[in-house]
Structure formats: C-alpha cells, structure tokens
C-alpha positions in Angstrom: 34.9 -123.8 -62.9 34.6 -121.2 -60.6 37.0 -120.1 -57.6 36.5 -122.5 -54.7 36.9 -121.9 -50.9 37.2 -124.4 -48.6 35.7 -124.3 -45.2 37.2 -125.7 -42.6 34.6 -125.9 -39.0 33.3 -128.3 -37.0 30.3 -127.1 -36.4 27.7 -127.9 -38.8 25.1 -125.1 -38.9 28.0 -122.7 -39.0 29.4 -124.6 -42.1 26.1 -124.8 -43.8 25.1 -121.3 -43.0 28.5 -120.1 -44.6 28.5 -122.9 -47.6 25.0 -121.3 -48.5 25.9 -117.7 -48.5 29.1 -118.5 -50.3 27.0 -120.6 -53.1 24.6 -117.9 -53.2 28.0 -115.6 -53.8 28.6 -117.8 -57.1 31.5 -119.7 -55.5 32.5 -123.2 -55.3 32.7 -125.1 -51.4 34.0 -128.0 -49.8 33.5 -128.8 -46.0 36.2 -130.0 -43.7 35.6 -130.5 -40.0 38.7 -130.1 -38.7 42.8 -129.6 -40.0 43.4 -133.4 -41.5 40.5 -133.4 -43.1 41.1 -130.3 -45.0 44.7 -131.5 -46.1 43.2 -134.7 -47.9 41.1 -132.2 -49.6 43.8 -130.4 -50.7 45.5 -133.5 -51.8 44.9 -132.9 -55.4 43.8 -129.6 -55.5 44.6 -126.2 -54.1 41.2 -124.0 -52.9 41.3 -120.6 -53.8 40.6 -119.3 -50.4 40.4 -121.1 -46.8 37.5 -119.7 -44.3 39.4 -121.2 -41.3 38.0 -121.5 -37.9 39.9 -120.7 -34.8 38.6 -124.2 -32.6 38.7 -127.2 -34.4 39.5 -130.4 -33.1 42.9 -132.5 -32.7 44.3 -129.5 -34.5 43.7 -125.7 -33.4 43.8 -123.6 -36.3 45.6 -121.4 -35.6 48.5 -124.3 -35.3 46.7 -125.3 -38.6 47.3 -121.4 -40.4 50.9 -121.6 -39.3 51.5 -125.1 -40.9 49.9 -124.0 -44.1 52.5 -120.8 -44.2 55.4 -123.2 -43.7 55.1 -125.4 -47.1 55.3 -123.9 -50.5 52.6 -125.6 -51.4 49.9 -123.9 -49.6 51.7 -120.7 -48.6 50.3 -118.1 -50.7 46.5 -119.3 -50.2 44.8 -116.2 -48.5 43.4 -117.6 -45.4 40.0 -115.8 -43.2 40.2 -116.6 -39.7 36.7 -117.4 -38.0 36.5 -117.1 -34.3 34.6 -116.6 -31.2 37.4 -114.8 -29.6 37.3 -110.9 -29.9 39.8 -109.3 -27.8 43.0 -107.5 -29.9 45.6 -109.9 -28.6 43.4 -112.8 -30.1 43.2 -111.2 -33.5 47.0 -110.4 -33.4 47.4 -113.9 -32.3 45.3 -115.2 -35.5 47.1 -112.6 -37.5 50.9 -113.8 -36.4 49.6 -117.3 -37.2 49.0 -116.6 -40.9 45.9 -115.2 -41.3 45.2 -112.5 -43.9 41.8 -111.1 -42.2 40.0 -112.1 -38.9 36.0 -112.4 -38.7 34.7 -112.7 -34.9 31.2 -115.3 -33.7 29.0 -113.9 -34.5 29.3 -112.7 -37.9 27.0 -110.9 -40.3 27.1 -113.6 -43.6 27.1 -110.5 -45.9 30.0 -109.2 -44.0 31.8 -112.7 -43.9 31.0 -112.8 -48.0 32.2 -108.7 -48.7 35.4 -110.0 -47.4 35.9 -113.2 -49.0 35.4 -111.0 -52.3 37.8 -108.9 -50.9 40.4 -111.0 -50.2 40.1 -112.9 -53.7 40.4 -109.6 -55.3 43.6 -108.8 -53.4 45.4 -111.5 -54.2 44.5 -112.1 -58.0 47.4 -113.2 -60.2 49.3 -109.8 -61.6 50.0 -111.2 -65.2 51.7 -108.4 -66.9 54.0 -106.7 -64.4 57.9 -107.6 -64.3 60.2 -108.9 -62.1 61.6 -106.7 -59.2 65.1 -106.9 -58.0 66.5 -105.2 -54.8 69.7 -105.9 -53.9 69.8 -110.1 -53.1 65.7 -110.1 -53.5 64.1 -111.1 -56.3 60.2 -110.9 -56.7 58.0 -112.2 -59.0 54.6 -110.4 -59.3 53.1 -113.0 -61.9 53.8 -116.2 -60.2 53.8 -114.5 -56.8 57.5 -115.8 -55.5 60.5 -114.1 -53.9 63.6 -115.4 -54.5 67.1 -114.8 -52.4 70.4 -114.4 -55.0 73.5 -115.2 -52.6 77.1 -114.6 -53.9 77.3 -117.5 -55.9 74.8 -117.2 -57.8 72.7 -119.7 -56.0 68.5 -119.1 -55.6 66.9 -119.7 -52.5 63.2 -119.1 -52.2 61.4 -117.1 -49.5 58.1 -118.4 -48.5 55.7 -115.3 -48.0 52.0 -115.1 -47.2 49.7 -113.3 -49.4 49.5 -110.5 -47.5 53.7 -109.9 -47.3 54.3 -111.1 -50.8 51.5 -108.0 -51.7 53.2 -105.7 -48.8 57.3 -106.4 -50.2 55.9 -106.0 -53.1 54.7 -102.6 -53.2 57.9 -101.5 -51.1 60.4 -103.0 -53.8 58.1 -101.1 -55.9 58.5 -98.2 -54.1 61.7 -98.0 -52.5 63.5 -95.4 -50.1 60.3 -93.9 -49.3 59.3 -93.7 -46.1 55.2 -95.5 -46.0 52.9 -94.6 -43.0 51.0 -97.2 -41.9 47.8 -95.3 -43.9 49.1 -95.7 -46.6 50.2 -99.0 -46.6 46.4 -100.2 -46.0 45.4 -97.6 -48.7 47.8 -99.5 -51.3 48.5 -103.3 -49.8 45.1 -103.9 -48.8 42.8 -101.7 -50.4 39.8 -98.9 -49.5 37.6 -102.0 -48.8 39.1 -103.3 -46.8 38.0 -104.0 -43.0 41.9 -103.6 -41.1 42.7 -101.8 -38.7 46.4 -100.1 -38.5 48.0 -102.1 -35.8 47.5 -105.1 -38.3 50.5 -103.5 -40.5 52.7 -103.6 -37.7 52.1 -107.8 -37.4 52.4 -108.1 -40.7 55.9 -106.4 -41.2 56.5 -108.3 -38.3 55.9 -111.5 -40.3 57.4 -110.2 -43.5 61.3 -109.4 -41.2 60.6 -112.8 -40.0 60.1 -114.4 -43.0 63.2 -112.3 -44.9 65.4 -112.9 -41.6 65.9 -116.7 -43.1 68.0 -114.9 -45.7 69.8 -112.0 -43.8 67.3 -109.8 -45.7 65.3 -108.2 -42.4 66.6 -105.4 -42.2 65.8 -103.8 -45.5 62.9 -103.2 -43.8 63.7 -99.8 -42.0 61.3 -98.3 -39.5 60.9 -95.1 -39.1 60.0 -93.7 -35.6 57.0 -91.4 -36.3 56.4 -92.2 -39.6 55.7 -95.5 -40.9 58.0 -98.1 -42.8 60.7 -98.2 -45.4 62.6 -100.4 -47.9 66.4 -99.7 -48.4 68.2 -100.8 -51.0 71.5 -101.3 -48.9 71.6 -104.7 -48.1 74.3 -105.3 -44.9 75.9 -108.7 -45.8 76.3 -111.0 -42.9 79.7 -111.8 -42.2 
C-alpha cells in the first residue's frame, strides 16, 4: 500500500482537482469535507500526510491543526495548509496553528504536489540513528518522540510537530553552536523547500512552547544577530 493523504475541503472541485493530481502522483486519498469528518477517518487509521484547508465548516482549520498537535495520536502527521488568505500574518497564523507548510487559492497542482513530496520526504522515519540526550531531554530519531527525565527518574513525553521534532533534533545534534536562520532551512527543511526565513522564527516559537511544559524553553538560546542555539545547561526550576 502506498502513503496516503487525506484531504480535508469542502469544496468539491477543489477536492477532486487535488485527489486527481495526488493519484496521478502515485499516492493514496480520502476526502473529508470538513474536521469531524476527517477524525472518523482517522479512526482506524493514521494518513500519512493531511492537505488541510483553512475554511471548513462547524470547525475552522486552523482550530482543527491545533487540535491534531495537542493528542499524541496525530501529532507528528505533517500537515499542508490550503487557503485563500495570502497576507504574512495569515500564513504565520496557519503556521502557529500547526502547520508545517502553507499553499495560498489559487494554487498551481504541480506546485501543491512538489510540496506534498517534499514534505513526505522530510519527515520519513530515520531508522538507524540513536538516541540523543541533553541534559532532561531525551529524543528519539527512529520513533520520532522526545521524552522529559525529571529527578526521579520519571518520563514525561513532549508532544512536538514534525517540523520541531526535525528542528530539536538537529540542534541536540548540534549543540552550542550558534544556527542562523539559513542554515536552519538549509538543514531542517531542505534546499526544496518553499519557506521563507521568518517561518523559523514561528516555529522556534512553537518548539519553546511546546518544551516550556517541562521547564525545558530556555535551552533554546537566541542570539541577537545571529540565529539560534541549543545549550546544554539546563536551569532547574525551583
């Protein structure tokens, strides 16, 4: 069986046109119209990628994108946002919501499908790397979790999108050294890809967030000028 996306729009032709050009791509689809549609057809089974549109309704998704980065279930699915909004807040709004990568109304299908193949790339399982351990963090490159180690020996587990799981992971892998925001899309999301460099800054935004559940934020250092860094000091709280 072949990887399988699951479009979620409520607009038909748009659906079809994006079903076809994903088919023609040799991938698998399913259609939902709006958000509790798509969650009965994740019931069973997990899609590997969701094309997500930004005005669905009963359920925005945007609201929908943040719900699916809140349950360990669906968290590390890479998720495209499709929407008729354009402006640079609304992308960084779509971004802060979950997404991994934002297509605007109207789209070029060969554009939409370069970055679907993109994004499946990106985020393929890394079978043979090990472990990483930073001070309290723990991250596993093979099953694609991060794991907080308190005093007691006690495991909690950060939830992480795709996107930070792949961005903490190459600064564990890389630590003390101080990453511009170049180089970060150069290595986290790839020469192909379509970002532009304000889209780091949301999504180390998201990663502080997501570590700030454990204490763990500020690891990640910023350095005025320059770019981003991972320490290994880890400040205990109190």
């Amino acid at each position: 069986m072949g990887q399988r996306i699951l479009i979620v729009e409520d607009e038909p032709s748009i659906a079809e046109l994006i079903a076809v050009n994903v088919a023609h791509a040799g991938y698998e689809s399913q259609r939902a119209l709006q958000a509790d549609e798509a969650v009965l057809l994740m019931a069973n089974s997990l899609p590997d990628l969701i094309i997500l549109d930004w005005m669905l309704p009963g359920k925005s998704g945007v609201q929908f994108a943040k719900e699916l980065r809140a349950d360990l279930r669906t968290s590390a699915i890479p998720i495209l946002m499709l929407t008729a909004k354009g402006e640079e807040l609304d992308k960084v709004a779509g971004l802060d919501a979950g997404a991994d990568d934002y297509v605007t109304k109207p789209f070029s299908p060969k554009e939409l499908i370069a970055r679907v193949k993109a994004l499946l790339r990106r985020y393929e399982p890394a079978i043979n790397e090990k472990p990483i351990s930073i001070g309290p963090l723990s991250l596993d490159q093979a099953s694609h979790r991060v794991f907080f180690a308190d005093g007691d020996s006690r495991f909690t587990e950060v939830l992480l999108g795709p996107t930070e799981f792949r961005l903490l992971a190459y600064l564990m892998n890389n630590p003390e050294r101080v990453h511009s925001r170049e180089n970060l899309l150069d290595h986290v999301w790839g020469n192909e890809s379509y970002i532009e460099e304000r889209t780091v800054d949301v999504h180390i935004k998201r990663l502080r967030d997501a570590l700030a559940t454990q204490h763990c934020d500020e690891m990640i250092e910023t350095v005025r000028g320059s770019g981003y860094r991972l320490s290994k000091v880890w400040r205990q709280e109190p």
